[in-house]
C-alpha positions in Angstrom: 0.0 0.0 0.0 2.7 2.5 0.7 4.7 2.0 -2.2 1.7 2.7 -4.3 1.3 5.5 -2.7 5.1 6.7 -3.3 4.3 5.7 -7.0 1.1 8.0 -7.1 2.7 10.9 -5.8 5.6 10.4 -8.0 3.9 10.4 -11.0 1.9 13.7 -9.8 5.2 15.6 -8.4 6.4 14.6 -12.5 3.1 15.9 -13.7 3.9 18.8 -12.0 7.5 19.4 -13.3 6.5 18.8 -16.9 3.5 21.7 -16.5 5.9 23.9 -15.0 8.8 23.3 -18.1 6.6 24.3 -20.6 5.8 27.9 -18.6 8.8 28.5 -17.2 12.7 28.2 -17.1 15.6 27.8 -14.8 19.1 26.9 -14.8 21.3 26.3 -11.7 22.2 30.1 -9.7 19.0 31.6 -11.8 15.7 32.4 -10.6 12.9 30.5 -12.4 11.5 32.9 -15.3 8.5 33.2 -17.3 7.8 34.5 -20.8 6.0 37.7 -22.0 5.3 39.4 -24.7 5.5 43.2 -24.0 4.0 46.0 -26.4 6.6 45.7 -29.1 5.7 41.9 -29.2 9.5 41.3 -27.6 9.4 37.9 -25.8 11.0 38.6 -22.9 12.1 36.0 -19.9 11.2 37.7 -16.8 11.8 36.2 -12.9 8.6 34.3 -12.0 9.3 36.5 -8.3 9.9 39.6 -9.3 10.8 42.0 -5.6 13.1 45.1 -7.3 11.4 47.2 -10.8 12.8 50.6 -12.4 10.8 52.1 -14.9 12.7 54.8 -17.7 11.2 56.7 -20.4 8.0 59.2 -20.5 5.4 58.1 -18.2 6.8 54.8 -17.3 7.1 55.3 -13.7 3.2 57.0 -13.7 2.0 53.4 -15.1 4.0 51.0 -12.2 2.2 53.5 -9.5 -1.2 52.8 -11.4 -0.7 48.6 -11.3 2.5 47.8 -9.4 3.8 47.8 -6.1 5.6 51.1 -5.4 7.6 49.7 -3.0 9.3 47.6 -5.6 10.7 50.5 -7.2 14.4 51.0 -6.3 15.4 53.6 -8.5 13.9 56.7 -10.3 15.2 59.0 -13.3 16.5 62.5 -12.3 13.8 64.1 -14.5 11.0 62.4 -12.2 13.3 63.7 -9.1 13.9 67.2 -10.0 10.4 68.5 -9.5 7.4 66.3 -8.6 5.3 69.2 -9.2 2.2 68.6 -11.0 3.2 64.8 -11.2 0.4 63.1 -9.2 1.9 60.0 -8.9 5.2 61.7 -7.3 3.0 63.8 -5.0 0.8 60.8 -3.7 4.1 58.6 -3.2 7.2 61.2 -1.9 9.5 58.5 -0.9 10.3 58.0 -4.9 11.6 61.2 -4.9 14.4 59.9 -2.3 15.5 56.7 -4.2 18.8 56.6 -6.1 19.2 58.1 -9.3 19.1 55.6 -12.2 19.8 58.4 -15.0 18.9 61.6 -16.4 15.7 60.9 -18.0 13.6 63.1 -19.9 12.4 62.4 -23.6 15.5 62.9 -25.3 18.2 61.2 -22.9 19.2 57.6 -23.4 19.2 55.1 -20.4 21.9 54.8 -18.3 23.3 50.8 -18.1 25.7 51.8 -15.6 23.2 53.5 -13.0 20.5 51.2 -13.6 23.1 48.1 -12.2 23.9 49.9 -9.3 20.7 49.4 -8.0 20.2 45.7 -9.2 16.5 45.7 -10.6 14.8 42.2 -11.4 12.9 44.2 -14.1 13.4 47.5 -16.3 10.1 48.7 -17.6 10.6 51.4 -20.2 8.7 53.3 -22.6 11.9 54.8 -23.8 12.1 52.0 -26.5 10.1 52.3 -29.4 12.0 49.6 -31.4 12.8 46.1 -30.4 16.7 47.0 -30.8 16.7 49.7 -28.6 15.6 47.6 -25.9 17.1 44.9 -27.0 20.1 46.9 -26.5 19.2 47.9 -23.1 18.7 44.1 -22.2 22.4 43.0 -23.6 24.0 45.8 -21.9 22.5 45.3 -18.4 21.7 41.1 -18.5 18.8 42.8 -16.8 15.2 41.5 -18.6 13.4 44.5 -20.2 9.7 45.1 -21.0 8.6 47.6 -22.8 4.8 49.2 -22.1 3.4 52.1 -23.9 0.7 54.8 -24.1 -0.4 53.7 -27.7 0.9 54.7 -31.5 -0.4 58.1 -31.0 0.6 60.9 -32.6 1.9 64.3 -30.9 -0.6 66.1 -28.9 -3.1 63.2 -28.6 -3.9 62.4 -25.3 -4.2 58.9 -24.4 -6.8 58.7 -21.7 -8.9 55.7 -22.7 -6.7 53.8 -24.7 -6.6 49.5 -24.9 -2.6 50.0 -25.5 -2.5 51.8 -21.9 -4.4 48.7 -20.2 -2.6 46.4 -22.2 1.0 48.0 -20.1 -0.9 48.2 -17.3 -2.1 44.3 -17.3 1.4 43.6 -18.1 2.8 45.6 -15.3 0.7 43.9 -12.8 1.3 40.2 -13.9 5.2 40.4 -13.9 5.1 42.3 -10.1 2.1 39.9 -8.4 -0.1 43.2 -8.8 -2.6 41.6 -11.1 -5.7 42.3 -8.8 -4.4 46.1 -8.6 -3.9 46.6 -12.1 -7.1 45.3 -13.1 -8.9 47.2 -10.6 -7.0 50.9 -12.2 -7.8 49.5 -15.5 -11.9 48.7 -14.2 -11.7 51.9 -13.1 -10.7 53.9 -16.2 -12.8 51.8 -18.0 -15.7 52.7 -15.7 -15.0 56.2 -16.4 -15.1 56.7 -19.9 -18.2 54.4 -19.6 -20.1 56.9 -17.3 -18.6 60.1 -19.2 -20.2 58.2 -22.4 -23.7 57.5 -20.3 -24.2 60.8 -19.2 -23.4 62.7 -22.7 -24.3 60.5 -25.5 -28.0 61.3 -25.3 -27.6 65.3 -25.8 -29.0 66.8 -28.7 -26.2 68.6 -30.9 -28.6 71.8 -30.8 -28.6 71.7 -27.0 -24.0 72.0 -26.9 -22.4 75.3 -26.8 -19.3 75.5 -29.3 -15.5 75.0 -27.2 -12.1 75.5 -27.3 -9.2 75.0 -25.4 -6.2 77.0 -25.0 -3.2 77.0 -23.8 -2.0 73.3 -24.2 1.4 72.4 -24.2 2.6 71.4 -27.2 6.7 70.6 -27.2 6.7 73.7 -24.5 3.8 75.9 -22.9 2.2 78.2 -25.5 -0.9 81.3 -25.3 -4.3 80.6 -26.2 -3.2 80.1 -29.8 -2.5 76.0 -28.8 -5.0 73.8 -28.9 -6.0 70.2 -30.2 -8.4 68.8 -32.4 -10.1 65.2 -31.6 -9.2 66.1 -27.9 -10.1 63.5 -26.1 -11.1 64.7 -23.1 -13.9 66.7 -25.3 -14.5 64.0 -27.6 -15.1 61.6 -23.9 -18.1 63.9 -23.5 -19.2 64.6 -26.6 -18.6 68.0 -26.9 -19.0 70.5 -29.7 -14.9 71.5 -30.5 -14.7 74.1 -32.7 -11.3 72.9 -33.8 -12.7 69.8 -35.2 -13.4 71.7 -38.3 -9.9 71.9 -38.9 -10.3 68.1 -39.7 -7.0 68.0 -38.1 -6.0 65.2 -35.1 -3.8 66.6 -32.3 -2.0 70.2 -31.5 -3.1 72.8 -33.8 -1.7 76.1 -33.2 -4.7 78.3 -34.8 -4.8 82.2 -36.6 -6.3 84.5 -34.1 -8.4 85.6 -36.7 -9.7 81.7 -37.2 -10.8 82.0 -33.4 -12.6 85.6 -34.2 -14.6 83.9 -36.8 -15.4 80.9 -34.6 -16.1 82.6 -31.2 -16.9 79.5 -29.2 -19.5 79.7 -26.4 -16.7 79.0 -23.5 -13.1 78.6 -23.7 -11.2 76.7 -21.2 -7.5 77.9 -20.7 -4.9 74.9 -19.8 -3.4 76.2 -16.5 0.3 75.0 -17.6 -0.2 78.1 -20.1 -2.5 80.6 -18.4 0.8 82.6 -17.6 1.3 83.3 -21.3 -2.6 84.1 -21.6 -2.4 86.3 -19.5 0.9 88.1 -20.5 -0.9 88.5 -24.2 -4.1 89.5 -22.5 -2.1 92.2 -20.7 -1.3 93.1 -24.5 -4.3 92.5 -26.8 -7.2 93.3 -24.5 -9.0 94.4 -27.7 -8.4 91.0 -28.9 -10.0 89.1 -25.9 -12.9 91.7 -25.6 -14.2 90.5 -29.2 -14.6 87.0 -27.9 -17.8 86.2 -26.5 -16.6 83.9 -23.9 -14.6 86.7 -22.4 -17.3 89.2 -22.6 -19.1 86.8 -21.0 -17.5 85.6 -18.1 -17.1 81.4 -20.0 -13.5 81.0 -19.2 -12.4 78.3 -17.2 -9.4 77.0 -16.4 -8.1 73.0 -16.0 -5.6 71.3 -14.4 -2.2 70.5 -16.8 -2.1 67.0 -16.9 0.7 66.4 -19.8 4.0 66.3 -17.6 6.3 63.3 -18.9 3.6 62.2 -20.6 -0.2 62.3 -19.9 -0.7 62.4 -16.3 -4.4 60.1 -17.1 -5.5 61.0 -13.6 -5.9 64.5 -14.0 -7.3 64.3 -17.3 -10.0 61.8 -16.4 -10.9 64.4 -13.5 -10.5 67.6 -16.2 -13.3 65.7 -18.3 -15.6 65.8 -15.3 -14.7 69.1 -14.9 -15.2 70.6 -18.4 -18.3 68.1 -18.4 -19.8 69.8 -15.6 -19.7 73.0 -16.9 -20.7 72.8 -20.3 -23.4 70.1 -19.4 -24.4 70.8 -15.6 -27.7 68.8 -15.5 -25.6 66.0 -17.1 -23.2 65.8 -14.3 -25.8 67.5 -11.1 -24.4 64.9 -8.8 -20.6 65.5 -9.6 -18.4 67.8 -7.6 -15.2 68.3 -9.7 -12.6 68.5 -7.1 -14.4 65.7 -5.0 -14.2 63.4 -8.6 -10.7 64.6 -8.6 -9.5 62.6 -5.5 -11.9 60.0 -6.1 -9.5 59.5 -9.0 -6.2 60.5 -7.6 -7.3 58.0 -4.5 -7.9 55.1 -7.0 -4.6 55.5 -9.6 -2.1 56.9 -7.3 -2.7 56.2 -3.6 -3.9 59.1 -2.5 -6.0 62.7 -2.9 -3.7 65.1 -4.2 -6.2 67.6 -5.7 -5.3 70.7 -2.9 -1.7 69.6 -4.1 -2.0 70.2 -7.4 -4.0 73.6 -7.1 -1.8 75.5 -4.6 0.7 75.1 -7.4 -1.5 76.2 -10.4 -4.9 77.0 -8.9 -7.8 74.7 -8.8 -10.7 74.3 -11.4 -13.5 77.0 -11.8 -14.1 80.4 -13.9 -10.6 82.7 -14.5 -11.0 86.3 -14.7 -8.2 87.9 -16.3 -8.1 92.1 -15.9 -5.9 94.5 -18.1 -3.0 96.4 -16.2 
């Protein structure tokens, strides 16, 4: 009887071992791995236990906060270090600001092998590769797996709020760090959002819309009221009337003043990032503001910046409720912006960092700008 028993088991611990050989691999002094295939469709062999991440490249840190465990993190670039300002998930976790530095950073600045080894990471995320060779690259140099997780194939200017490429990275992020509950939940949460944004503005009459345009939007740099986008998707999330649309354009636009004369949108909303140059040219052209209706009328508003090393997707998720609210306020009666706002903040980053954000730039509601 027990040596049937011995035989049993042996067969099931062999089952086992054969089930686990065609998922994963290890060779004596490695950790077990486990293939994936990241957003460039790289197959890459990642530890099956992954306890130390460093994420390089635009927005890659933002995405490990949304669906990783922060406390992974060893390392951060100096361009997330320098100034956490208007960076949510910097402000909502301030011990990444004290980690070692893993390298410059920024859009233009290659990664730094050398840095990256000093502080051992199992895993390099990095949206700084855009073609298998650069990460490939990466990988040889360090012997250090890396995946690479995007904001989508979009072009300049477009923001990526709602995007299946974004929760794609963000599923990805949360199998390879045991976050895969978390990063379902941020991506059920987005998803939620753009599905409630949809409900509550789908149904309005085109008649029934006021015409809109946003200015100031940063667009490679902080520009006046002449930047703007067209399919802007925090606009097109609640189907509002753009007057840029009839450009037939897709992303920043830098329009003729005279173009925005002849339209003369209902309200204008004024990106905070560039409310300083508004109001510099303001201080200049008053003649030019005064023929705007908006103006004359008291309809301009101003939003939180949310494109800082890529699209902070926090803030513009709580923007949309924002502009939402105001150009449809029986659509949204039971929304309070800044309350939506850490709603948000609470469920991507950790915590509410709306008064955070507007003691740096000032919060959402109607700007008044006065002539010297």
């Amino acid at each position: 009887m027990a040596s049937r028993v011995r035989a049993i088991l042996l067969i099931l611990v062999t089952a086992l071992s054969v089930m686990l050989a065609g998922s994963c691999s290890a060779s004596p002094g490695r950790a077990a791995t486990v293939s994936v295939t990241d957003l460039l469709g790289r197959d890459v062999a990642v530890p099956i236990s992954v306890r130390r991440v460093v994420a390089i490249g635009p927005g890659a840190l933002r995405l490990v906060v949304y669906a990783g465990d922060v406390s992974q993190v060893v390392g951060i670039e100096q361009f997330d270090a320098n100034d956490p300002t208007g960076r949510p998930y910097m402000l909502a976790n301030p011990a990444l600001a004290e980690l070692p530095i893993i390298g410059q950073g920024g859009p233009n600045n290659a990664p730094d092998p050398e840095r990256i080894l000093t502080v051992a990471p199992d895993v390099i995320f990095s949206t700084y590769a855009t073609e298998s060779s650069v990460a490939d690259e990466l990988q040889a140099k360090t012997g250090i797996p890396v995946v690479v997780v995007s904001y989508g194939p979009q072009g300049y200017g477009v923001t990526p709020i709602f995007d299946e490429v974004v929760y794609d990275s963000l599923r990805l992020i949360g199998d390879i760090t045991g976050q895969a509950e978390k990063a379902q939940a941020a991506i059920g949460f987005i998803q939620q959002a753009r599905e409630d944004l949809e409900a509550r503005t789908a149904g309005i009459p085109e008649a029934d819309k006021p015409s809109v345009y946003v200015g100031g939007l940063g667009a490679r740099g902080t520009h006046g009221i002449e930047s703007t986008q067209a399919r802007y998707a925090l606009l097109d999330a609640i189907h509002a009337r753009n007057v840029v649309d009839e450009t037939g354009a897709s992303g920043s636009v830098m329009i003729d003043r005279e173009v925005l004369l002849a339209w003369d949108p209902d309200v204008i909303f004024i990106d905070r990032m560039g409310l300083a140059a508004v109001a510099e040219d303001f201080a200049k052209n008053a003649t030019f503001y005064a023929s705007l209706s908006a103006f004359r009328d008291g309809k301009v508003y101003g939003q939180l910046p949310y494109n800082n090393y890529n699209t902070d997707i926090d803030t513009a998720m709580a923007d949309a409720y924002y502009l939402g609210k105001v150009l449809n306020p029986a659509a949204f009666a039971d929304i309070e912006p800044e309350e939506k706002a850490d709603e948000i903040y609470q469920a991507l980053v950790g915590r509410p960092v709306y008064d955070q954000m507007t003691a740096v730039y000032g919060g959402f509601g109607a700007l008044t700008l006065a002539s010297p």
